[in-house]
C-alpha positions as CSV (number, residue, x, y, z in Angstrom):
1,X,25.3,10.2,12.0
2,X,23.1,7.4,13.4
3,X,23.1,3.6,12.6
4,X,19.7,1.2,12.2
5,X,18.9,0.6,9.0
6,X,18.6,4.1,7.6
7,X,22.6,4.6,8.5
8,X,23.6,1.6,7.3
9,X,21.4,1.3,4.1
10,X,22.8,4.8,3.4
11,X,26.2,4.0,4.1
12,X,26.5,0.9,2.6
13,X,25.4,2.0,-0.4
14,X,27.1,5.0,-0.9
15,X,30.0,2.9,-1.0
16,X,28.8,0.3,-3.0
17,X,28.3,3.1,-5.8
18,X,31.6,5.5,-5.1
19,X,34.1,2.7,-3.6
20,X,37.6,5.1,-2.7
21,X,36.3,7.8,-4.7
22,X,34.3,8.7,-1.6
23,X,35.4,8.6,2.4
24,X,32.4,7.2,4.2
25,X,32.3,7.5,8.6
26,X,29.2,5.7,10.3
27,X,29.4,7.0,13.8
28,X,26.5,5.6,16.1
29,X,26.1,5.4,20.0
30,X,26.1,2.4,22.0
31,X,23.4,3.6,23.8
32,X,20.9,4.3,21.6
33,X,18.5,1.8,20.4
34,X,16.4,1.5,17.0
35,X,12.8,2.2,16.7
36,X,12.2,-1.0,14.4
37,X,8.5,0.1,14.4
38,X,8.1,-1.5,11.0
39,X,9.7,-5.2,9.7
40,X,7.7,-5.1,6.5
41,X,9.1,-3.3,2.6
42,X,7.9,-3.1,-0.4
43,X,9.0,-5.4,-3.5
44,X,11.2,-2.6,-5.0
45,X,13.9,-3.0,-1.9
46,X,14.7,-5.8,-4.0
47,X,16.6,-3.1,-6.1
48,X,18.5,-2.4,-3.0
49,X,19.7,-5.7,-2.2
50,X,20.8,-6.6,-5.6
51,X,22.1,-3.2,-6.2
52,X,24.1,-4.2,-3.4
53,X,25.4,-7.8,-5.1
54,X,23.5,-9.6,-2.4
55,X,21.1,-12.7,-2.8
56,X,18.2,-13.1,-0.5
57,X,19.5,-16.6,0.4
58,X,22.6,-14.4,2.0
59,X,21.0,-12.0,4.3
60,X,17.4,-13.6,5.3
61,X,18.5,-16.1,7.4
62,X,20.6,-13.6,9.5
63,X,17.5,-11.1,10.0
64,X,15.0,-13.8,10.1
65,X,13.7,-13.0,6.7
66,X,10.5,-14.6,5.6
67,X,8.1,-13.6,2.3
68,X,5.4,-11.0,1.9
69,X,3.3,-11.2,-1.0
70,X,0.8,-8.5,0.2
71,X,-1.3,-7.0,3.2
72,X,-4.5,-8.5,4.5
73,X,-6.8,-5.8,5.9
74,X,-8.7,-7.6,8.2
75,X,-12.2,-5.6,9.7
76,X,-11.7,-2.5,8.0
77,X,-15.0,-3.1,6.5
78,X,-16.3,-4.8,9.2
79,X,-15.8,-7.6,11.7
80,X,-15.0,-10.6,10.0
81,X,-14.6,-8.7,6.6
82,X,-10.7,-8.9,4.8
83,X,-9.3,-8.4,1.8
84,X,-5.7,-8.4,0.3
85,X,-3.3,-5.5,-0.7
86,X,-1.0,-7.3,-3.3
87,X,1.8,-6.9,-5.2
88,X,0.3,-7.4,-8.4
89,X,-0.6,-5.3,-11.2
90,X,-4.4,-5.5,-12.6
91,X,-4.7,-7.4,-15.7
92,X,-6.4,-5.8,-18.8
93,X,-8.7,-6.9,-21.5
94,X,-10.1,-4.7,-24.2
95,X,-8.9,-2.0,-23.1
96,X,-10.4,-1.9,-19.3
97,X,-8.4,-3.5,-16.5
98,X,-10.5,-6.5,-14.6
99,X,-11.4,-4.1,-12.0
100,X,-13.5,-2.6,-14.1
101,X,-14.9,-5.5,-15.8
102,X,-15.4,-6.9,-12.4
103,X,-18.2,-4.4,-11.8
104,X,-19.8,-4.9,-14.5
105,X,-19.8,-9.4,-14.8
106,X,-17.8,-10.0,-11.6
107,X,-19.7,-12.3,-8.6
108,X,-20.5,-10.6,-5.7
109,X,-20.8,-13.4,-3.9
110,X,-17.0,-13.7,-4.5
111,X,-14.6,-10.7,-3.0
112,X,-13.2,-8.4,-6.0
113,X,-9.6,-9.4,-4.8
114,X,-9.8,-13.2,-5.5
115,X,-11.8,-12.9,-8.4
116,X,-8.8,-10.5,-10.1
117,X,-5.9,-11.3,-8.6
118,X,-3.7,-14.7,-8.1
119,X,-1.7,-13.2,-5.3
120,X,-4.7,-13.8,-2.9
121,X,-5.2,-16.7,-3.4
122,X,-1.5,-17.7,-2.5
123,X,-2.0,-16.2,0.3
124,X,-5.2,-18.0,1.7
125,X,-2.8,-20.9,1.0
126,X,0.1,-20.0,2.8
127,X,1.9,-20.6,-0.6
128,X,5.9,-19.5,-1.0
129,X,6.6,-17.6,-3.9
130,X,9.4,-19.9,-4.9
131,X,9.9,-23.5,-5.1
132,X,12.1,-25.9,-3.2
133,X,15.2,-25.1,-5.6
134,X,15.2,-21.3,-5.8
135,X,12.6,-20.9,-8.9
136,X,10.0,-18.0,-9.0
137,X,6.3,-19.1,-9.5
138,X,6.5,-16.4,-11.7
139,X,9.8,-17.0,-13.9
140,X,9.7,-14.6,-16.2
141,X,9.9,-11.9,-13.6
142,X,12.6,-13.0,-11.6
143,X,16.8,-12.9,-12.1
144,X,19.1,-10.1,-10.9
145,X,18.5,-6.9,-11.4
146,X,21.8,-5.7,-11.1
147,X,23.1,-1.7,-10.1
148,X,19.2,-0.7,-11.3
149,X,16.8,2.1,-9.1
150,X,13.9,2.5,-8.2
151,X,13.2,4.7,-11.0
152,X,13.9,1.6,-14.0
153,X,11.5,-0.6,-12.2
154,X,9.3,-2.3,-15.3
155,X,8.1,-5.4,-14.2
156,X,6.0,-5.6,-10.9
157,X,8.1,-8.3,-8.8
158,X,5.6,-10.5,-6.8
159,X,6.9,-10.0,-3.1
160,X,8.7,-8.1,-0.2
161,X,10.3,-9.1,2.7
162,X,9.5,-9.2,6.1
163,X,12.5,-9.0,8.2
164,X,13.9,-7.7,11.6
165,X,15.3,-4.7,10.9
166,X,17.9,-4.6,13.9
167,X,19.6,-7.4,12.4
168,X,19.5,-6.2,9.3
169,X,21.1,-3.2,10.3
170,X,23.9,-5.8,12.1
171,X,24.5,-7.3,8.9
172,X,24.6,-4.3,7.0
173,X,27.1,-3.3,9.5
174,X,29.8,-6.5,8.7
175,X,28.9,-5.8,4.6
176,X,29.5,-2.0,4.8
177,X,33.2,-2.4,7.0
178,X,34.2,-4.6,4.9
179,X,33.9,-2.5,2.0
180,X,35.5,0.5,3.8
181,X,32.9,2.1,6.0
182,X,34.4,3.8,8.7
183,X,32.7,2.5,11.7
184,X,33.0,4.4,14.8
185,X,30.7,3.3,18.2
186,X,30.6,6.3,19.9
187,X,29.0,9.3,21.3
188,X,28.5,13.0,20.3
189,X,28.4,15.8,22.3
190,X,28.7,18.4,20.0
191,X,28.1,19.5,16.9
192,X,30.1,22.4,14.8
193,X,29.2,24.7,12.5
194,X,31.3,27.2,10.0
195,X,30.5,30.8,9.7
196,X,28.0,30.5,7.3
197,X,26.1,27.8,9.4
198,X,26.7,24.9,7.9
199,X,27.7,21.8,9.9
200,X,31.5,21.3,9.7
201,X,32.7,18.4,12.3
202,X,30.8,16.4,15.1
203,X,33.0,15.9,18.3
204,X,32.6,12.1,20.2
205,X,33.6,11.6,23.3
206,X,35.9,8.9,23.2
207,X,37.4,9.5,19.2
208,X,37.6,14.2,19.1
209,X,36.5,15.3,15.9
210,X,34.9,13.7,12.6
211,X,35.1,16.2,9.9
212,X,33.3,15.9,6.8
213,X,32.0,17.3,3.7
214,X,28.3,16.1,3.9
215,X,26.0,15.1,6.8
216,X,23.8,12.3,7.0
217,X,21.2,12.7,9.4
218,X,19.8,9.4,10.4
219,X,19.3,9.9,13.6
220,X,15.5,9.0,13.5
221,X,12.6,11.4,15.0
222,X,15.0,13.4,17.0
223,X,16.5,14.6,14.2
224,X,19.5,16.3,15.6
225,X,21.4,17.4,13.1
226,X,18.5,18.5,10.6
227,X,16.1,19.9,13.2
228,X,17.9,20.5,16.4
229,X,21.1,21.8,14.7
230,X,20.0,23.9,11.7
231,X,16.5,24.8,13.3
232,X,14.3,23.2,9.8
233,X,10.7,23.1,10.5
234,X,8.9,20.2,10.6
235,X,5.8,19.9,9.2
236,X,2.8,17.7,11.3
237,X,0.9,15.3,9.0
238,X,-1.7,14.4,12.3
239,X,-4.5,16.8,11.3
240,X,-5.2,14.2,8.6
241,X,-3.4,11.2,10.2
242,X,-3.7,11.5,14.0
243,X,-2.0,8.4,14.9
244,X,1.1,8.9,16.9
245,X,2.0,6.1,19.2
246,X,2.4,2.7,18.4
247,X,3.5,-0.6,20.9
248,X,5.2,-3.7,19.7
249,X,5.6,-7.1,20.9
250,X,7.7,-9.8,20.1
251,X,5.7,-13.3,20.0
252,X,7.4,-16.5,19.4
253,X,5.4,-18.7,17.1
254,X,5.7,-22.8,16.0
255,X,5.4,-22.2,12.7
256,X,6.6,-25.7,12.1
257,X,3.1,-26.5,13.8
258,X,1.4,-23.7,12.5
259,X,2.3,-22.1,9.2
260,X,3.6,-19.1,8.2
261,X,1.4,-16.3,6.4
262,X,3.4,-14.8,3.6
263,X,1.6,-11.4,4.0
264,X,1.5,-8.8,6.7
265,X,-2.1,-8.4,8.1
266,X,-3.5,-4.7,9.6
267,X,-6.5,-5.4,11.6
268,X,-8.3,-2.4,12.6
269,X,-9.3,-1.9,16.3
270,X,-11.2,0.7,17.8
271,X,-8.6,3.2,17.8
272,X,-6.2,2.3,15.3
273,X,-4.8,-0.5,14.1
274,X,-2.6,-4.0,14.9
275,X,0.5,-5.0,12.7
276,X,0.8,-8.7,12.4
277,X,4.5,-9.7,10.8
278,X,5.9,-13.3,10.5
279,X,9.1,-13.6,10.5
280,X,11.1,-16.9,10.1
281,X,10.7,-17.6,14.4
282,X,8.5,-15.2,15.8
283,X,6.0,-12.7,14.8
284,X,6.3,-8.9,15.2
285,X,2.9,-6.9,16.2
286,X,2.0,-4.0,17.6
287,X,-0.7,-1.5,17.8
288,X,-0.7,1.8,16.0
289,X,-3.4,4.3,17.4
290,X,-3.9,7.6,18.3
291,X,-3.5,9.0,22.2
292,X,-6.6,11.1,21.2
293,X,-8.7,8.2,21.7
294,X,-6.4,5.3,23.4
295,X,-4.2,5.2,26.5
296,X,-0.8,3.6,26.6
297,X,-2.0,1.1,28.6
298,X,-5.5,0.4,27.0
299,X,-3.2,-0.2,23.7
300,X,-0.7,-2.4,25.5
301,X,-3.5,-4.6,27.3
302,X,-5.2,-4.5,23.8
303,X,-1.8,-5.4,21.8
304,X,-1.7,-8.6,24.7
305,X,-5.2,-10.1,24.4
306,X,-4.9,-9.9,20.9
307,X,-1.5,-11.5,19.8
308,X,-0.2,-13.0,23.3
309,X,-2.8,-13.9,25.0
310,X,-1.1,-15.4,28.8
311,X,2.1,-14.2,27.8
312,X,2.7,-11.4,30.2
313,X,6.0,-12.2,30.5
314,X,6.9,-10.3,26.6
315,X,8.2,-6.9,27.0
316,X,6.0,-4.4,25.1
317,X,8.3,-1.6,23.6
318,X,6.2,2.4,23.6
319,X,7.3,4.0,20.8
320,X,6.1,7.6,20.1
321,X,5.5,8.2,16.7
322,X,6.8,12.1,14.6
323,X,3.9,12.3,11.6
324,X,4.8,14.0,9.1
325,X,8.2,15.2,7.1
326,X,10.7,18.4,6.8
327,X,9.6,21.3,5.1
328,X,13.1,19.9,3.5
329,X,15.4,17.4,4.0
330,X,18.1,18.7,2.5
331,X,19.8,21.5,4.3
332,X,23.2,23.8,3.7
333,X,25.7,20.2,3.7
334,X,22.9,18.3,5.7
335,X,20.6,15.4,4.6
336,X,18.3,13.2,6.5
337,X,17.5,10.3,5.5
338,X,14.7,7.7,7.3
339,X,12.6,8.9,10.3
340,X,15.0,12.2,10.6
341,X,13.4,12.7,7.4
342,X,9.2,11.8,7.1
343,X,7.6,9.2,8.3
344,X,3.5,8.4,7.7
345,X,2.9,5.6,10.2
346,X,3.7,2.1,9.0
347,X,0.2,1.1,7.6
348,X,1.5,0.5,3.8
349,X,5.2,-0.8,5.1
350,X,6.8,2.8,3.3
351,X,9.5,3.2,5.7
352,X,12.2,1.1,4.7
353,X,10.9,2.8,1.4
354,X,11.4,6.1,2.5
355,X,15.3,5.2,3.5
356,X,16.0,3.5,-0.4
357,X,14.0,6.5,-1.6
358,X,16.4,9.3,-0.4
359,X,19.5,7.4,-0.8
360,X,18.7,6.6,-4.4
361,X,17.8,10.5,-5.0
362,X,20.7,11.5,-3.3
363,X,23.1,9.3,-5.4
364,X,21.0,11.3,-8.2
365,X,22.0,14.7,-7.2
366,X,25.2,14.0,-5.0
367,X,27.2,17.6,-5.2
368,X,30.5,19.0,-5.2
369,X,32.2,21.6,-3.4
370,X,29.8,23.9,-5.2
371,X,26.8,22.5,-3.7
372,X,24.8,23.8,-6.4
373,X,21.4,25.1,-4.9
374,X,19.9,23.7,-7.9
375,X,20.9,20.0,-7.1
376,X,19.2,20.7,-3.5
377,X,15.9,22.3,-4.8
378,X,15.4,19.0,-7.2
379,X,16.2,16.5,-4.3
380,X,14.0,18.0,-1.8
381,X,11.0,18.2,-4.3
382,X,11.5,14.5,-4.7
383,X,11.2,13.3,-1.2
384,X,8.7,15.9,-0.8
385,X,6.4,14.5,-3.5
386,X,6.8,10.6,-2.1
387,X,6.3,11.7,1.4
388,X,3.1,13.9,0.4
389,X,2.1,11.1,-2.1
390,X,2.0,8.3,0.7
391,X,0.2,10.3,3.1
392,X,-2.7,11.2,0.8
393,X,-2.9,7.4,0.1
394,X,-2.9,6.3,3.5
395,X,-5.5,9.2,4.4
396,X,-7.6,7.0,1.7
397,X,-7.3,4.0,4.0
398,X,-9.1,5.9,6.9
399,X,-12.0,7.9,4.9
400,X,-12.8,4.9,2.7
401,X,-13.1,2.4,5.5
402,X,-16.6,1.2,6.6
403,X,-16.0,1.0,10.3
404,X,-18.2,3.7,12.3
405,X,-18.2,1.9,15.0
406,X,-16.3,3.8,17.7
407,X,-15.5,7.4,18.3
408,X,-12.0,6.9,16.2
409,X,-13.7,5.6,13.2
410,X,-16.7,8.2,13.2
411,X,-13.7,10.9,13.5
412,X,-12.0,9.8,10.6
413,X,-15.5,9.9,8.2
414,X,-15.3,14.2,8.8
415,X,-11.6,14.6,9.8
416,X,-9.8,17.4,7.0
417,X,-8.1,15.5,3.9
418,X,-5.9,16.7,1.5
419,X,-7.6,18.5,-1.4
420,X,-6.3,16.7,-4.1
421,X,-8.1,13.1,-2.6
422,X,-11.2,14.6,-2.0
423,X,-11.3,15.5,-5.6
424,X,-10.0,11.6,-6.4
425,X,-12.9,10.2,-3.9
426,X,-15.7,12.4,-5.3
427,X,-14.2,11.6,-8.7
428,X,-14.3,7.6,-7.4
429,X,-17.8,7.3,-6.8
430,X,-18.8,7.8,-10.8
431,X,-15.8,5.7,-12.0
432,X,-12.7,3.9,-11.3
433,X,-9.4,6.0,-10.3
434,X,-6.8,5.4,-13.3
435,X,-3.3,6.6,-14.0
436,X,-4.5,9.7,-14.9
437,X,-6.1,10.7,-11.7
438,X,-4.2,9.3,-8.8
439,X,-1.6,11.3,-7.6
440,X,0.5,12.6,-10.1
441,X,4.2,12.4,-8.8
442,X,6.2,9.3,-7.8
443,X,5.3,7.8,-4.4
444,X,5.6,4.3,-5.1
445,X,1.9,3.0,-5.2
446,X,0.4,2.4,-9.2
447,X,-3.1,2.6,-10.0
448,X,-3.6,-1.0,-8.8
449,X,-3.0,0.1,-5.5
450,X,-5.5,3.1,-5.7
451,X,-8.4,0.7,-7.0
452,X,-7.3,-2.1,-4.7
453,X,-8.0,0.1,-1.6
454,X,-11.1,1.3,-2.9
455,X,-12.8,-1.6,-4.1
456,X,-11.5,-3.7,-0.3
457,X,-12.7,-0.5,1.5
458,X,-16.3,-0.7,-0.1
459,X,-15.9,2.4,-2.1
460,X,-17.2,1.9,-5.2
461,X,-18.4,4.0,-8.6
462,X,-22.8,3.8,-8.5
463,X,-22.1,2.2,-11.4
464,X,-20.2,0.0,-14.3
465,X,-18.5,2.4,-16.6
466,X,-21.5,2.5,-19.0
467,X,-18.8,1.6,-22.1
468,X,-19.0,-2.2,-20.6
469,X,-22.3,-2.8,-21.3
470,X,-22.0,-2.4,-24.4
471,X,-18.7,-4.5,-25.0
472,X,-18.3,-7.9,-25.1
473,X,-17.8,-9.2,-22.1
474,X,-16.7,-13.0,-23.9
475,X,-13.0,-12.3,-23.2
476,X,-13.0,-10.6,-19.7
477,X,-14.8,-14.0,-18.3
478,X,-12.0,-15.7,-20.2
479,X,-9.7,-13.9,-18.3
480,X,-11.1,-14.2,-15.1
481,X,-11.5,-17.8,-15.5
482,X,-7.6,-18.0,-16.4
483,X,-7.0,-16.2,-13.1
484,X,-9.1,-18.7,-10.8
485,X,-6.5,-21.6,-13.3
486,X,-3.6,-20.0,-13.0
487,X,-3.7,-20.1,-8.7
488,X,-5.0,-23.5,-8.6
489,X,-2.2,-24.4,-10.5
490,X,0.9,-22.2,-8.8
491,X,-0.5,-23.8,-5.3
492,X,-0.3,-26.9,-6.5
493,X,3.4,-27.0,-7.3
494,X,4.6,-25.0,-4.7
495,X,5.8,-25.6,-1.0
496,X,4.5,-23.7,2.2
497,X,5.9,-20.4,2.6
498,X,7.3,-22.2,5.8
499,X,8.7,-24.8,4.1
500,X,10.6,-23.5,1.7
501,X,11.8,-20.6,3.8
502,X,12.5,-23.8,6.5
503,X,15.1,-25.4,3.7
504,X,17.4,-21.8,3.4
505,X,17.4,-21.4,6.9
């Protein structure tokens, strides 16, 4: 129940893994429109579309599909201060990763980021991932990945996508009827339930009853099958993540004329933070704050003078935001799926996640007429653990950044955190996080991640790990100097992330 791109993901890849073993019915109403709060994934949704047999050069020039090969966090630290989010694992030389050899030899005078990473120096170039042809900069990464999860992910794969995720969810939509989704445009007005509770049919206006076995929720933060039918609680992430608004814009762009940044960029403002997307003909922004400290209208006029500055005539979309997740998601013959299910704000792009998440698990544990409670209990811990995991890294975000500035940003230095990061940032300021001590279950960000945010925020140990002083440090410049080679020479043989994306469109 529901369509966007949680419905159709779901649906379409339910089929994709059943066929006419399983009976799948989309039903969606005409009159409902999609949040589309956030246009930006992570690389694993690359697992999705191949799971799916489909090849980027298909689908991104239907949803305006351009590259992201990480975030820029611009003024976190301070005005005129950034630093890039990759996708990019740290490199390692005797033992310590070049984070950690970067406090003890690195130059200062240099940001952490460039100095040990490529990616971000790609993206100060505005560099495409792949060349004029098709070919990965990276080659020995790249090639299908066929019907693999998120779970057999080895390799980190060097970008995302940026996309618009109404389209998406159009083109999912001609994928997933021809392949046997039932689609039915309608509207409900009722939902049943059996004796013991459990939903057994949803009645539409213009098409009676749709009976089923299982219930997909993906009717986004109303949640009106999970919540509203079978009453599950929700639980409020905003004591530790208080924004819950956001307003978007749609800004036409010349990239022709101007480029095309292959990264998202988050640029904190003085009570929240502005999304900056580029997609292949426009760019999609908006402001994420918290009403606490921000009006609708301060945030719009702020969105405006930021991003379209004399373009009044752009319609600003007010979205309100549901923080937090389901005590559980799974429910009786109920499961929701997308914003029905959790949602964390769109700072680290984990909603598109979220959806390829839950579908994956559910393939994982899909029942039979026994519904075995057991199935249920492992599915819901899953979610629960990636949901949970997120939100105590984004909490990082807030209580590592610099800014003080404004009564948002002093708030967010003495606001409660979860328990388990203020152990990790206590533990943080004597040494480096590593895969022992981030968060232990799944949630889809490795230790590079962890270190990357700390280091960018300006949250570093007092000091070197005291080992490093003692090593050699001969092969750690090596590496550092095959880093600073390595981008030189990638930029140098590729196009412009516009250009290339220019030739498939």
């Amino acid at each position: 129940m529901g369509g966007g791109t949680a419905g159709w993901m779901t649906a379409t890849y339910l089929k994709t893994t059943f066929g006419d073993r399983l009976s799948v019915t989309l039903v969606e109403s005409a009159q409902v429109s999609t949040i589309g709060v956030g246009e930006a994934t992570f690389s694993t949704v690359r697992h999705f579309f191949d799971y799916l047999g489909l090849d980027e050069r298909e689908w991104m020039p239907h949803c305006g599909g351009s590259y992201k090969l990480g975030i820029r966090f611009q003024d976190w630290r301070g005005p005129g201060h950034h630093f890039y989010h990759p996708f990019e694992r740290l490199r390692v030389v005797d033992g310590f990763n070049v984070a950690d050899w970067w406090l003890q030899i690195g130059d200062r005078s240099q940001p952490f980021d460039r100095q040990c990473y490529v990616t971000s120096a790609l993206c100060e170039a505005k560099a495409s991932p792949r060349a004029i042809g098709g070919s990965l900069f990276a080659n020995e990464l790249d090639g299908p990945l066929g019907r693999s999860t998120l779970a057999e992910q080895r390799d980190q794969f060097p970008y995302a996508y940026h996309f618009d995720a109404a389209k998406l969810a159009e083109f999912l939509t001609g994928y997933g009827v021809q392949r046997g989704v039932r689609h039915v445009t309608d509207d409900v007005v009722q939902i049943g339930q059996d004796e013991r509770g459990w939903i057994s049919h949803v009645t539409t206006k213009e098409h009676g009853e749709l009976r089923g076995d299982l219930f997909i929720d993906c009717t986004g933060f109303r949640g009106l099958l999970i919540n509203q039918t079978l009453g599950e609680q929700f639980e409020s992430f905003q004591d530790v993540l208080p924004n819950n608004r956001a307003v978007a814009l749609r800004v036409p762009k010349d990239q022709e004329r101007e480029g095309m940044k292959p990264y998202t960029t988050a640029t904190a403002m003085g009570a929240g933070w502005i999304w900056t997307i580029p997609l292949f003909g426009r760019d999609g922004t908006g402001y994420v704050y918290s009403d606490q400290y921000c009006t609708p209208e301060d945030a719009e006029a702020t969105l405006r003078q930021y991003a379209a500055p004399g373009q009044d005539d752009l319609s600003a979309n007010h979205i309100r935001m549901r923080i937090g997740r389901n005590q559980r998601s799974w429910v009786n013959n109920c499961v929701a799926i997308g914003l029905s299910s959790g949602f964390v704000e769109p700072l680290e792009s984990t909603g598109i996640f979220f959806i390829q998440h839950g579908v994956e698990q559910l393939v994982r544990h899909f029942p039979d007429e026994r519904f075995d409670q057991a199935l249920i209990d492992a599915y819901n811990d899953r979610v629960n653990h990636v949901i949970d995991g997120v939100k105590e890294f984004l909490v990082l975000h807030y209580r590592a950044a610099q800014r003080d500035d404004t009564p948002y940003w002093k708030e967010a230095k003495v606001r409660p955190i979860p328990d388990g990061l203020a152990e990790k940032l206590t533990l943080a300021s004597s040494l480096l996080l590593d895969e022992e001590t981030i968060y232990p279950y799944y949630h889809g960000f490795e230790l590079y991640s962890w270190v990357t945010m700390l280091l960018g925020l300006g949250h570093e140990p007092q000091t070197p790990r005291p080992a490093l002083a003692l090593a050699d440090p001969a092969g750690a410049r090596e590496e550092f100097a095959r880093i600073e080679a390595d981008a030189a020479r990638i930029i140098s043989t590729m196009p412009s992330c516009y250009d290339y994306l220019a030739s498939i469109n």
